[in-house]
C-alpha distance (Angstrom), angle and dihedral (degrees) to the residues before:
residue distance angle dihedral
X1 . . .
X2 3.71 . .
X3 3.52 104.7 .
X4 3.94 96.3 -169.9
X5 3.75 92.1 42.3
X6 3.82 95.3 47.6
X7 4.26 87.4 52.2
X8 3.79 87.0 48.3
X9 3.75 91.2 55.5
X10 3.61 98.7 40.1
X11 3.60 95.6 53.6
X12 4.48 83.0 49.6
X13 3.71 90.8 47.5
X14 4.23 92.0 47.0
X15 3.58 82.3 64.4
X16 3.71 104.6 40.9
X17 3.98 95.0 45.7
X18 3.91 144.9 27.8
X19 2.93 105.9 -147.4
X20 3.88 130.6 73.5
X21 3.77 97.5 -142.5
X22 4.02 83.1 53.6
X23 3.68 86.7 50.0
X24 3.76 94.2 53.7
X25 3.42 98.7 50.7
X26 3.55 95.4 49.3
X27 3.86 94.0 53.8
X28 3.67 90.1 50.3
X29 3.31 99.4 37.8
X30 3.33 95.8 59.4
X31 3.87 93.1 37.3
X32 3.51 84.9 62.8
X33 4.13 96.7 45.8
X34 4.14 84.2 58.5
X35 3.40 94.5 47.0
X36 3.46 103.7 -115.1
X37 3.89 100.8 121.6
X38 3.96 131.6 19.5
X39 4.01 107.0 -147.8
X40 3.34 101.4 -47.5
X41 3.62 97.4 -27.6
X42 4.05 123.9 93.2
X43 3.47 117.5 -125.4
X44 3.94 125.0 -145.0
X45 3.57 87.6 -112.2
X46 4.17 81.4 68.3
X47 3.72 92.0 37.1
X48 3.63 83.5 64.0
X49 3.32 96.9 51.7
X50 3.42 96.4 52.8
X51 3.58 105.9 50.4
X52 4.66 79.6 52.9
X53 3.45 74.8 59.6
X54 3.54 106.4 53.5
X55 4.15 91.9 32.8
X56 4.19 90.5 56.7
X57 3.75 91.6 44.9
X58 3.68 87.0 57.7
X59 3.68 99.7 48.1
X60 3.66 98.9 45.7
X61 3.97 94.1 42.4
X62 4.32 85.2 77.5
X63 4.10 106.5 139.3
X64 3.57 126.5 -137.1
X65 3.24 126.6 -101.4
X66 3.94 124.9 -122.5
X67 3.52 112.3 -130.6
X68 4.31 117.1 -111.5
X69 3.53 107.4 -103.0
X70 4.16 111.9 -127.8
């Protein structure tokens, strides 16, 4: 599953509900609305949009370089 999108709903649903069962099934819930996950199952659709995931955190995690000394 979406590892970025399931943080980015937990942290919405933490403020939304008490409870952690509450929690859970809004994260999935909604998971499964977008398409990203079928039950408990993930669905290409989310395979997809993990391996986005994982290609933009590797193009924007470039370092600076330190300028040569003279």
């Amino acid at each position: 599953m979406p590892k970025d999108l399931e943080r980015k709903l937990r942290a919405e649903a933490k403020k939304k509900f008490k409870t952690k069962k509450k929690q859970d099934e809004y994260v999935y819930g909604a998971m499964n609305n977008m398409g990203a996950m079928k039950g408990n199952k993930i669905t290409s659709k989310g395979k997809a949009m993990e391996k986005a995931e994982k290609s933009k955190k590797r193009t924007t995690k470039k370092t600076a370089r330190k300028p040569k000394k003279k």
